[in-house]
C-alpha positions as CSV (number, residue, x, y, z in Angstrom):
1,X,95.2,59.9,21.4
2,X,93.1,56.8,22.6
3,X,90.4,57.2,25.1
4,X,92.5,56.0,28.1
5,X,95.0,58.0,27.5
6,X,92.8,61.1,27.2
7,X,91.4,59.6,30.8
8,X,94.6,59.6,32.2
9,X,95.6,62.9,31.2
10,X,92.5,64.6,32.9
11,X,93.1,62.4,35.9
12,X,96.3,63.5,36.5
13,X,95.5,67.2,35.9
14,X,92.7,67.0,38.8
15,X,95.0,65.5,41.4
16,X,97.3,68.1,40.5
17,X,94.7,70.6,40.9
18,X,93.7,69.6,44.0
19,X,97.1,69.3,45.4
20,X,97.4,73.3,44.2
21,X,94.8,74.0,46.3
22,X,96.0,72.6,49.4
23,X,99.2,75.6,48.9
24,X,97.0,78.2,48.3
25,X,97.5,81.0,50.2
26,X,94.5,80.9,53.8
27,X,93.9,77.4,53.1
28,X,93.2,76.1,56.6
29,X,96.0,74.0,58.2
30,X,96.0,70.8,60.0
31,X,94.2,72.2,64.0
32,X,93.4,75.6,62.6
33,X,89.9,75.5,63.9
34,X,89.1,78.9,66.1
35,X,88.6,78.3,69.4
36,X,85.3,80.2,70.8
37,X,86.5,82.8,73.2
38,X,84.6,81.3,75.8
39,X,86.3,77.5,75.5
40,X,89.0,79.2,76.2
41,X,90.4,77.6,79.6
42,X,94.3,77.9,79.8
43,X,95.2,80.1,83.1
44,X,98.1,82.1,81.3
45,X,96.2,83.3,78.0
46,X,93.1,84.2,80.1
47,X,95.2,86.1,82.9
48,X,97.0,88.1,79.7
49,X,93.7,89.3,78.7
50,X,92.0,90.3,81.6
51,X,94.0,91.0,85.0
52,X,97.4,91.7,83.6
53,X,96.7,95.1,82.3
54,X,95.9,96.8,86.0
55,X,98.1,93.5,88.0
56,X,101.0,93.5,86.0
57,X,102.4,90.4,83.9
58,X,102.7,87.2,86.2
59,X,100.6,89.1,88.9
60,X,103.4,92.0,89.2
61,X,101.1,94.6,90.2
62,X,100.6,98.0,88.5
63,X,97.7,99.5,88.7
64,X,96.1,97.3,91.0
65,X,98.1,95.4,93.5
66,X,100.5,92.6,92.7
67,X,98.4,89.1,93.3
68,X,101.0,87.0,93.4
69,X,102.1,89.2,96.7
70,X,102.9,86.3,99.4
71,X,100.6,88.1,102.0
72,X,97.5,89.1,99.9
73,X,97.6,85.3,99.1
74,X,97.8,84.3,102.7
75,X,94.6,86.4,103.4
76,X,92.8,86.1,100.5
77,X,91.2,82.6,100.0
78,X,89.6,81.2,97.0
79,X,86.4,82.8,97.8
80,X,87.7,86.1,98.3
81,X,89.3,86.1,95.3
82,X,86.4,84.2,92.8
83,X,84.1,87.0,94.4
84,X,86.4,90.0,93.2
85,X,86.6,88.2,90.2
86,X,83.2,87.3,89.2
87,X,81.4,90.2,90.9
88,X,84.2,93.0,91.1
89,X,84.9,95.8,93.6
90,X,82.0,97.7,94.5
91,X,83.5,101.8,94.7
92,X,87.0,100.7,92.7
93,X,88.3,100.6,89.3
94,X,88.0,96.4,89.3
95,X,85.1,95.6,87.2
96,X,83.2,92.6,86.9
97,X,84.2,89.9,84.4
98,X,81.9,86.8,85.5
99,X,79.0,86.5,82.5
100,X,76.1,86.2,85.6
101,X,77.6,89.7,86.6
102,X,77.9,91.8,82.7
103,X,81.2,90.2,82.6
104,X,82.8,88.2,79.3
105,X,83.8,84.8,80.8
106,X,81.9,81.8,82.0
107,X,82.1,80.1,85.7
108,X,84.7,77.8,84.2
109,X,86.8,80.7,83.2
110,X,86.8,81.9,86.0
111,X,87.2,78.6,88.0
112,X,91.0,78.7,85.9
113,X,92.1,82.4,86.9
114,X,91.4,81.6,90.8
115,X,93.1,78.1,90.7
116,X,96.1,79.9,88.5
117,X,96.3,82.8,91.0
118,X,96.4,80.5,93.8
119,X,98.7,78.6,92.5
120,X,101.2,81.4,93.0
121,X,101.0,81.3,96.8
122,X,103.9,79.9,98.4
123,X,104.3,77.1,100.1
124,X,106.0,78.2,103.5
125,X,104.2,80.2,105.8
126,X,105.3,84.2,106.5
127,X,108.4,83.7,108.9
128,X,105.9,82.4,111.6
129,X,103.4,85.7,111.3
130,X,100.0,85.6,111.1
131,X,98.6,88.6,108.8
132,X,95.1,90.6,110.4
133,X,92.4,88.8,108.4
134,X,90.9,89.8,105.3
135,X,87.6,91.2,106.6
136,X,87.3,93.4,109.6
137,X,86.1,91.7,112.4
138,X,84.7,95.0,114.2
139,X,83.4,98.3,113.0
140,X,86.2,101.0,112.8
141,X,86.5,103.8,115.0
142,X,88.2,107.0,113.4
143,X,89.5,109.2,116.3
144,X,91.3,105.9,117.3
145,X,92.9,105.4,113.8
146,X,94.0,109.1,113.4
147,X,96.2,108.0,116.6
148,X,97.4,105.1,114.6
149,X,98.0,107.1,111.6
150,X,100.6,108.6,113.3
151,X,102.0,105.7,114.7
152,X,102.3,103.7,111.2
153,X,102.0,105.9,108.4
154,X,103.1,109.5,109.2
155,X,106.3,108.5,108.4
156,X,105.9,108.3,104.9
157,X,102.9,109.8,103.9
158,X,103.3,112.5,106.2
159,X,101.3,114.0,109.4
160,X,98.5,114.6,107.7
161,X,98.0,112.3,104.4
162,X,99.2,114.5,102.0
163,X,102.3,113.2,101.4
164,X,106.0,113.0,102.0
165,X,109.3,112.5,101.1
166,X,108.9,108.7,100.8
167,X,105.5,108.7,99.6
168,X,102.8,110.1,98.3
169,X,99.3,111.5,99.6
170,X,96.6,108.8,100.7
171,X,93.8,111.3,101.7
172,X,93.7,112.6,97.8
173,X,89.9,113.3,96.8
174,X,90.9,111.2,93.4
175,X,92.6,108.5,95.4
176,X,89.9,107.8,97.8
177,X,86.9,107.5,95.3
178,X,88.7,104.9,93.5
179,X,89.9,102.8,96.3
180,X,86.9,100.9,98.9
181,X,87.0,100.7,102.5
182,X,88.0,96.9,101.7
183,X,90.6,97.6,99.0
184,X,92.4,100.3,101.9
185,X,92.3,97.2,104.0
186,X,93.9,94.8,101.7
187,X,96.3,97.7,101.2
188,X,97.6,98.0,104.8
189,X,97.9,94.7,105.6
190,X,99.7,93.5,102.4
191,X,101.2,96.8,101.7
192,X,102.5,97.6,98.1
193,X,105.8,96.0,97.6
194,X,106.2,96.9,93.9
195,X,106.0,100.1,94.9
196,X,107.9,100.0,98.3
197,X,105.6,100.1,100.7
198,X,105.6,98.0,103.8
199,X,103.0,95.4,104.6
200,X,101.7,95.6,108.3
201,X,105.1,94.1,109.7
202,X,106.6,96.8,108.1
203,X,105.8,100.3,109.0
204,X,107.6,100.2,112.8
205,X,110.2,97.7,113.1
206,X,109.2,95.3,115.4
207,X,105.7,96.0,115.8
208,X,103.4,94.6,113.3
209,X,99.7,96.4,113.2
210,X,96.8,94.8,115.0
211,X,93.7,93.7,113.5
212,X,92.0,96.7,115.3
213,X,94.9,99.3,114.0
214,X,94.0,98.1,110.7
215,X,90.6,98.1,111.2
216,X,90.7,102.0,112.8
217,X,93.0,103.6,110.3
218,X,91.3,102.6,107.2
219,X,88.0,103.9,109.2
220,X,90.3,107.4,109.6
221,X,91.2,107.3,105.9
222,X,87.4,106.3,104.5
223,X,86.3,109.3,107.0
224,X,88.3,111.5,104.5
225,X,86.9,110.4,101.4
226,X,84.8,113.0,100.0
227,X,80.9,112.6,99.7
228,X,80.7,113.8,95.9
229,X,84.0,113.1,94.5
230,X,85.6,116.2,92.3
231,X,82.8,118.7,93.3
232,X,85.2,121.9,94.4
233,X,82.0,123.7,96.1
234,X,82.0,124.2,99.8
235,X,78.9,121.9,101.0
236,X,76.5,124.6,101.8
237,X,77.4,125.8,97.8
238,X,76.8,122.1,96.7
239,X,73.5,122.1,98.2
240,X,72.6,125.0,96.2
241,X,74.4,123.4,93.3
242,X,72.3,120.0,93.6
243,X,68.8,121.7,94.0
244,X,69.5,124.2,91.2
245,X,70.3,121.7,88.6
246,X,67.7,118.6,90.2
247,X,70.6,116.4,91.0
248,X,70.6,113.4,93.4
């Protein structure tokens, strides 16, 4: 065998070396780079991994309520909703995710969810209604709102909050420590359609709920929210309790 051909033969077996290696089994593919989790910037994969797991696939609602809800849009602006966002819900189960708060995702990523969650609202208005606005514009007063309790609520949730037939309670110690003065507000207004219930249009037909209703019922419902959440004890007990065991 001459020297060439010996040259040859080797050539040929590296190329077809090589071109074994490319099959191999993990060899990286043509864009199989990793994308860092925080260059991540595409509205839907972002809103899979951190709202739809408490606001439902597509902004359904579940466990918190739907976002894509025509109303909560209309009240909710971009700032409203990059400040839950970022910073959370003080005294609810809606955490932070901005990075500048403890969060996971950068001001960019953040940037995408609130443009892809406004994106949602619609572009008519609601049948010529204009929803109470998203923060109170005066303080509450709760003898007035247990009079519009009655009014707008009884009906389902029965005369006293417990519950009823077509709902359940709203005055539930549990319920109450999860959900913030502002999150009962969002809650009358836009109501919870996935789950039936009326926005402030619908409670009485024909007679949508004022800013001030609003404002007085969720002050009659915030009145009912207990002071230490889960402690059974009568207060004069807790007292004991609390200076007993050095607790704050």
């Amino acid at each position: 065998m001459t020297r060439l051909t010996i040259l040859l033969s080797l050539s040929a077996s590296v190329v077809f070396v090589c071109a074994a290696c490319n099959n191999l089994p993990g060899h990286p593919g043509p864009n199989s780079e990793v994308i860092s989790p925080d260059q991540i910037l595409d509205f839907n994969i972002l809103y899979a991994q951190n709202c739809a797991g408490c606001h439902g696939a597509a902004g359904s609602g579940g466990a918190g309520n739907a976002l894509r809800d025509p109303v909560f849009l209309a009240i909710a602006d971009d700032s409203a909703i990059r400040n839950a966002t970022a910073n959370g819900m003080r005294g609810t189960a809606m955490p932070a995710f901005a990075q500048s708060a403890g969060g996971m995702l950068t001001d960019k990523q953040i940037d995408a969810l609130v443009s892809g969650i406004r994106s949602w609202a619609p572009s008519s208005d609601l049948h010529g209604t204009t929803p109470p606005p998203y923060i109170a514009k005066t303080a509450g007063n709760a003898q007035r709102g247990a009079e519009v309790y009655q009014t707008f609520c009884s009906g389902c949730h029965g005369p006293n909050g417990t519950g009823g037939d077509k709902a359940s309670s709203i005055v539930d110690g549990s319920y109450l420590a999860l959900t913030s003065d502002q999150y009962l507000r969002i809650t009358v207004i836009a109501g919870r359609p996935e789950l039936g219930a009326p926005d402030w249009r619908g409670n009485v037909p024909g007679k949508p709920m004022s800013d001030q209703e609003v404002t007085d019922v969720v002050a009659w419902l915030a009145a009912r929210r207990a002071a230490i959440p889960g402690q059974p004890y009568p207060d004069s007990k807790n007292a004991q309790y609390q200076e007993h065991h050095n607790v704050d």
